[in-house]
Each structure stands twice: as structure tokens, then as C-alpha cells.
C-alpha positions as CSV (number, residue, x, y, z in Angstrom):
1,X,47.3,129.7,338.5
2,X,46.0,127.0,336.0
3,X,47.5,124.0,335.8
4,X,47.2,121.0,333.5
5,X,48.3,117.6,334.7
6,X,49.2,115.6,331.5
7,X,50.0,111.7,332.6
8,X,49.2,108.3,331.7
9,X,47.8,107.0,334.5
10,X,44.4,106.4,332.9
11,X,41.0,107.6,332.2
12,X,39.2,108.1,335.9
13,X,42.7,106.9,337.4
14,X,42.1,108.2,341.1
15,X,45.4,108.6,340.4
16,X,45.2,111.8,339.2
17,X,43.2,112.8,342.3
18,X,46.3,111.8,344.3
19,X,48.7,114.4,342.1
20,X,45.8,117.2,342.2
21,X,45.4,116.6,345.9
22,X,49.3,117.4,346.2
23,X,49.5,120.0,344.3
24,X,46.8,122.1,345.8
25,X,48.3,121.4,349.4
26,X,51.3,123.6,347.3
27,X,49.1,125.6,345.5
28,X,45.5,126.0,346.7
29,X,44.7,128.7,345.1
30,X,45.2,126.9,341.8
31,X,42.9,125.4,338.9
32,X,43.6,121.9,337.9
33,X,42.5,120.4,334.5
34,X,43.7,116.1,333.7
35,X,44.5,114.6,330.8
36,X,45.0,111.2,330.4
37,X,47.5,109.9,327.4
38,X,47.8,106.1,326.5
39,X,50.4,103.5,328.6
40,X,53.9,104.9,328.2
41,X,53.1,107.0,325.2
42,X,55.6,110.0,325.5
43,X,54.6,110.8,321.6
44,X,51.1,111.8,323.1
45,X,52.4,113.7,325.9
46,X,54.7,115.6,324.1
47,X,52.2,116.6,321.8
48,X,49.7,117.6,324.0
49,X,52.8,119.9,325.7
50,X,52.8,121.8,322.7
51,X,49.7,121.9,321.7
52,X,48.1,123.0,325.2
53,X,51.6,125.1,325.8
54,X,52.2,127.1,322.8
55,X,48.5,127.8,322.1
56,X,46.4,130.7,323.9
57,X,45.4,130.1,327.3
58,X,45.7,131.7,330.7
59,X,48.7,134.0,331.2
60,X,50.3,131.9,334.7
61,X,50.0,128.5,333.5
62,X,51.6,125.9,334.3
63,X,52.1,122.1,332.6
64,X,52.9,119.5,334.7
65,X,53.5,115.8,332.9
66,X,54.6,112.2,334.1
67,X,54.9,110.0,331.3
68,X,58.4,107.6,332.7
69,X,58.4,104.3,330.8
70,X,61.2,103.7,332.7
71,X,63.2,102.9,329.7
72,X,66.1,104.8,329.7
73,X,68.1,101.8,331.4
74,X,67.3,98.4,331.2
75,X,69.1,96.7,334.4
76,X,67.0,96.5,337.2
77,X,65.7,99.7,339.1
78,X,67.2,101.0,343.0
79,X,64.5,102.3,344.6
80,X,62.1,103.0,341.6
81,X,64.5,105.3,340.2
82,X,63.2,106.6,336.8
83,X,64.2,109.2,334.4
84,X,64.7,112.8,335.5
85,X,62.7,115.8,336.5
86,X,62.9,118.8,333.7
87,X,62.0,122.7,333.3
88,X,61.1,124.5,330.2
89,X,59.8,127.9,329.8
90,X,57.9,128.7,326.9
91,X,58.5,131.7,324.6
92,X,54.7,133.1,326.3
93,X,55.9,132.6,329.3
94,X,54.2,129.5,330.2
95,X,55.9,126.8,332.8
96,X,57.0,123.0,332.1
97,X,57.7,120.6,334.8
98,X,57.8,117.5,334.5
99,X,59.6,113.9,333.6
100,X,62.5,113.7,330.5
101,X,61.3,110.9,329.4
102,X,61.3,109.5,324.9
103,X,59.6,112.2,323.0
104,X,57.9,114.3,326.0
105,X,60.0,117.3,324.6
106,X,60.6,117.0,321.5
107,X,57.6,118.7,320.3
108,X,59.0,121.9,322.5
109,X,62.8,121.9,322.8
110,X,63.2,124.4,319.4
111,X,60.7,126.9,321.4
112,X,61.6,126.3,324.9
113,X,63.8,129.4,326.1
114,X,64.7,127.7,328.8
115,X,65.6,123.7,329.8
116,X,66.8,122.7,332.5
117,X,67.2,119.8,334.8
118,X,65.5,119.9,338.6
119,X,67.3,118.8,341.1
120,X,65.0,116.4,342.9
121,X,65.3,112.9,343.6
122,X,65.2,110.2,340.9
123,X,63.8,107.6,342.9
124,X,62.2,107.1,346.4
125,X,58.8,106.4,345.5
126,X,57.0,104.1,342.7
127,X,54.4,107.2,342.7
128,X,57.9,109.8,342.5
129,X,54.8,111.9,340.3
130,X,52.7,112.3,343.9
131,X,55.0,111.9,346.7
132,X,58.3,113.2,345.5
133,X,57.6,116.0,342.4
134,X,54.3,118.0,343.2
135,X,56.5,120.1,345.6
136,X,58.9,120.7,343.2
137,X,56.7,121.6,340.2
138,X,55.0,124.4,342.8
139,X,58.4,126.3,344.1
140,X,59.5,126.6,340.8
141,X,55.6,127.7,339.6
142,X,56.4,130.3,342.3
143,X,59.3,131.7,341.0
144,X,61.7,129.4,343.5
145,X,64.5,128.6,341.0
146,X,67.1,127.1,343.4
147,X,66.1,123.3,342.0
148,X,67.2,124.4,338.8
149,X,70.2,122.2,337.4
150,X,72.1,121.5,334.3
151,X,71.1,123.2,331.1
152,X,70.0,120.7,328.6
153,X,70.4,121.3,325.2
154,X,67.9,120.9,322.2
155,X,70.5,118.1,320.4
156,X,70.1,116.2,323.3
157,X,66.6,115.7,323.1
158,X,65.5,113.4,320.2
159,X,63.7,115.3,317.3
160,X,60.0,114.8,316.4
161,X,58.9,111.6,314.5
162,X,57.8,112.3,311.6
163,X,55.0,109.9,309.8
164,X,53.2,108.5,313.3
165,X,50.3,108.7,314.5
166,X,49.9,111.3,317.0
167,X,46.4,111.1,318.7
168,X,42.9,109.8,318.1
169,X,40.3,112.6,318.9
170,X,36.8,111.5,320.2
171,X,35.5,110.8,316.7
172,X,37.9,108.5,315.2
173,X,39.9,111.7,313.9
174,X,43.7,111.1,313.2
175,X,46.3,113.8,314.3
176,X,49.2,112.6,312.6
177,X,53.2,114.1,313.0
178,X,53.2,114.8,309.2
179,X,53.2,118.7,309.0
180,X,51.0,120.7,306.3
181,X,53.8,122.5,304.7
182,X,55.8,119.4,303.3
183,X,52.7,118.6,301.2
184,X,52.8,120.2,297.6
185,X,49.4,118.4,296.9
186,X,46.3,120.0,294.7
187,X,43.5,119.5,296.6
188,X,41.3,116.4,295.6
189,X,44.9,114.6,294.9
190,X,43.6,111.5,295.4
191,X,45.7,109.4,297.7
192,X,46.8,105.7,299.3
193,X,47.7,105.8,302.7
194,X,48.5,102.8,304.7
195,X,49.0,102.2,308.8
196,X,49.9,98.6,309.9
197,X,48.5,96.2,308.1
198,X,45.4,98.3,306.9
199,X,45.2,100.3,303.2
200,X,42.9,102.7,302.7
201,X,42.2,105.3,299.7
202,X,41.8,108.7,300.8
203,X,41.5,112.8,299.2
204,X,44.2,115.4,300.0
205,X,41.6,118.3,301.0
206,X,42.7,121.9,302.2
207,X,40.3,121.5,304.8
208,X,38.4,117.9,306.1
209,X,34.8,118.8,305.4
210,X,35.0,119.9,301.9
211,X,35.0,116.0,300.9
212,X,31.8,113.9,300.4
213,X,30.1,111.7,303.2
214,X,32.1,108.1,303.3
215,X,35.1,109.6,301.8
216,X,38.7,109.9,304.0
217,X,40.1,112.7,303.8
218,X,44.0,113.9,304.3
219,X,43.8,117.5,305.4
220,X,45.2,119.9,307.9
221,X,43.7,119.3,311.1
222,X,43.0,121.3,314.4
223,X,46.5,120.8,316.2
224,X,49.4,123.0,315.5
225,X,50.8,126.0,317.1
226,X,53.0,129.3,316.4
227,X,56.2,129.0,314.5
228,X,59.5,130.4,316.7
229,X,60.6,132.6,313.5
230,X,56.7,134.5,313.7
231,X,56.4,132.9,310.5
232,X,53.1,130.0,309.4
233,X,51.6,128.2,312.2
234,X,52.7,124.8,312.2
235,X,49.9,122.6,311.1
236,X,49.6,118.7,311.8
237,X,48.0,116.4,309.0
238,X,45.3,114.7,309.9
239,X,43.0,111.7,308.4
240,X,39.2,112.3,308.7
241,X,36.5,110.2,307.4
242,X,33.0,112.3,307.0
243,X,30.1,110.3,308.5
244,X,32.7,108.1,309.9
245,X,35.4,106.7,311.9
246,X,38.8,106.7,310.3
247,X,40.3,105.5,313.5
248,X,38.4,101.9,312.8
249,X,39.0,102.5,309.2
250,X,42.6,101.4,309.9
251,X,42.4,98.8,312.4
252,X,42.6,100.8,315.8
253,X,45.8,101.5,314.8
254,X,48.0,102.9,318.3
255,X,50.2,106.1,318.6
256,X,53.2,106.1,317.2
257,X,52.3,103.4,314.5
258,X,54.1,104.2,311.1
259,X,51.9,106.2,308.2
260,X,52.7,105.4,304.7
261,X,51.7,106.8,301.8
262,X,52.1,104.8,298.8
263,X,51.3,107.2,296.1
């Protein structure tokens, strides 16, 4: 089984060697890969659901997230209760487990053909993500359903924001929650696009590197997955700038900011 551990515990967090160490006294004959997603940011982990999810990758697979902000009540917490334990299954059969938590999945609640709460504790543990869910995430992985709770439905599960800034790749690159198809756009349209406090002319490209060095582009980027209907992959927007860093372009701006076009 393959397993990817999507949480925000930080980059080198031994953290995330506490949760791999649990889940492999579960599941040792499993593969673990980490990925770490900004402080709280359940945009990021819900788009990295969907894109690692609904994308082609082993056939058992599981995904197991912890993003809990916490924020789902604002009185003080009984025993580090947070929000709740969820299961998806994908349409290709891959597994979700993991904490209901802001936009963690939105990105996948259309697809999933399956949700579901998990009947597991909501507290007992500031670390609930090692100490009280691993064992969880591995009888269902198994094929143990008896957790299995209340059936959630997609309405209750806030939709996608659209406009924000998804991710920032490794270069600067940014994945944006504007899809492809809502742009009717020649390519070469040229554009101004602002995030925060930063303004920025930019090209509408059909793809990022037909644009000269120095220039930002707008273009469909990497991320994007299978439609439900069989129909045009979903594509993200994303803002590139050749030779460049279009990440510093606009101020480090953070996930979730607002994108503006003002043209």
C-alpha cells in the first residue's frame, strides 16, 4: 500500500516521523511519502487531495491528511477536541482519511463516491493525528468499515474558492483556483492582474513557455485532474514568470490571498 501523509506540521517536522512511525506499526508493509502544507492552510491540503487523489498513481493508495485549525468553534477546547475524522472514496478507488476541517474537501466532495464520518474520538490528544487516528486510517485502509458513521453530503461541505492562490511551486510558480475553461481569452490578451497590494502586467498564454524571458504569463498550469462527467480535465490557472519568480513578483503573497484581474 502507498500512502501519502499530507499535514501542516512543517518542512523536516519530526512530526511527520511520529505519524509514519504509527502508521507502519498498522501497516508495515506500507510506503509512506510527506508533504508538508503551510500553518492551517486547508486550501493547500485540499488541493493537494485532489491533485495527488484523482491523478494516476498506485492502484491501493491511500491519503491520509491533518490540517485542524481548530476553528470550527471558538469557546475554549475539552481535551484538545478538534474537528472530526472523515472517509472518502474516490471514483479510482483510492482512500481518504483524514480531518473535516475549512476547504480540505472541497476540492473532492463532487467526485467522492463515498463520505462519511469515522467514528473515533474528537479529542484526547493535542497530537489526535499520531496517537488517536493512525489506527483508524489503517482498519479502514484494510477494508474494516465498522468506524464508518454518518453520511455527509456534498452541500455540507463548502464549495471551492474561486480566485486564490492555491500553491507556490519550487520556482515561484502560482497555482491559482481560477479554472482554464472560464477564460474566453486569445492567447497574447494582454492582461492586469493584482494580489494584495501588488499589480503586475501579465500575457494570457495557452501554455507558460510560449511567452518571452521577463514576461508573466497567465496560462494553464500543471495541476488539474479528470472531470466526474468523463468530459475536459479540469485545469488550474497559473501565473509564471519565464527567467523569473512570479511568487516575489507579487510580494510573497500567502495561499488563499484574493487574485484580481482588473482588465
Amino acid at each position: 500500500m502507498f500512502i501519502a501523509v499530507i499535514a501542516d506540521y512543517g518542512t523536516g517536522d519530526p512530526a511527520f516521523a511520529e505519524v509514519t512511525q504509527r502508521l507502519l506499526l498498522a501497516l508495515p508493509q506500507a510506503q509512506i511519502q510527506t508533504l508538508s502544507v503551510p500553518p492551517f492552510s486547508t486550501l493547500a491540503t485540499g488541493f493537494w487531495l485532489a491533485q495527488l487523489g484523482l491523478n494516476p498513481g498506485p492502484g491501493q493508495r491511500l491519503l491520509y491528511h491533518n490540517c485542524a485549525p481548530r476553528q470550527d468553534d471558538p469557546e475554549a477546547r475539552q481535551d484538545n477536541e478538534g474537528e472530526g475524522l472523515t472517509y472518502a472514496l474516490l471514483p479510482n478507488a483510492v482512500q481518504v482519511v483524514g480531518v473535516n476541517a475549512g476547504y480540505t474537501l472541497s476540492f473532492i466532495k463532487d467526485q467522492a463516491q463515498v463520505l462519511q464520518a469515522v467514528n473515533v474520538s474528537r479529542g484526547g490528544s493535542q497530537f489526535r493525528s499520531r496517537d488517536v487516528f493512525p489506527l483508524a486510517a489503517a482498519a479502514i485502509a484494510q477494508g474494516d468499515h465498522s468506524l464508518l458513521g454518518d453520511h455527509l453530503h456534498p452541500a455540507q461541505i463548502p464549495s471551492v474558492p474561486l480566485d486564490r492562490v492555491a500553491w507556490v511551486d519550487g520556482y515561484g510558480n502560482i497555482k491559482t483556483t481560477i479554472p482554464a475553461h472560464t477564460l474566453h481569452l486569445e492567447p497574447e490578451t494582454k492582461l492586469v492582474i493584482r494580489i494584495g497590494d501588488v499589480v503586475s502586467d501579465a500575457i494570457y498564454s495557452d501554455g507558460s513557455f510560449k511567452v518571452a524571458e521577463g514576461t508573466l504569463a497567465f496560462a494553464p498550469g500543471s495541476s488539474g485532474w479528470s472531470a466526474p462527467s468523463g468530459g475536459e480535465p479540469l485545469r488550474w490557472m497559473e501565473l509564471f514568470l519565464r527567467g523569473g519568480n512570479a511568487w516575489e513578483r507579487f510580494g510573497r503573497p500567502r495561499i488563499n490571498q484574493s487574485i484580481t484581474r482588473l482588465n
